[in-house]
N, C-alpha and C positions, 0 to 999 in steps of 0.2 A: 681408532677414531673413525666410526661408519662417514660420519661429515666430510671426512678428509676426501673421501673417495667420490664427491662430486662438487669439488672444487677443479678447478681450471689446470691443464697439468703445465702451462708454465713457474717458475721459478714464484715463490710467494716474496712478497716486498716488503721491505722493512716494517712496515705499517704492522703488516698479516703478521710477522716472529713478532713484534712486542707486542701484538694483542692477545698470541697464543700464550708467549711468559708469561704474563699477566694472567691469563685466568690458568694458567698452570699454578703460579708461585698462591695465588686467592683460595685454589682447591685442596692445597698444600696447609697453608694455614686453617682453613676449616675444618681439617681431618684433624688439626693437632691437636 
């Protein structure tokens, strides 16, 4: 994930992991 590497290097917030699930679980279903 090139993205990931300029983001902020504190801990990500609740917000940040279910926005990543989300378009993980999204990209997951479009491949299917």
């Amino acid at each position: 994930m090139p993205e990931a590497a300029r983001l902020p290097t504190r801990p990500p917030g609740r917000s940040y992991v279910r926005l990543m699930c989300h378009l993980y679980h999204r990209k997951e279903s479009e491949t299917d």
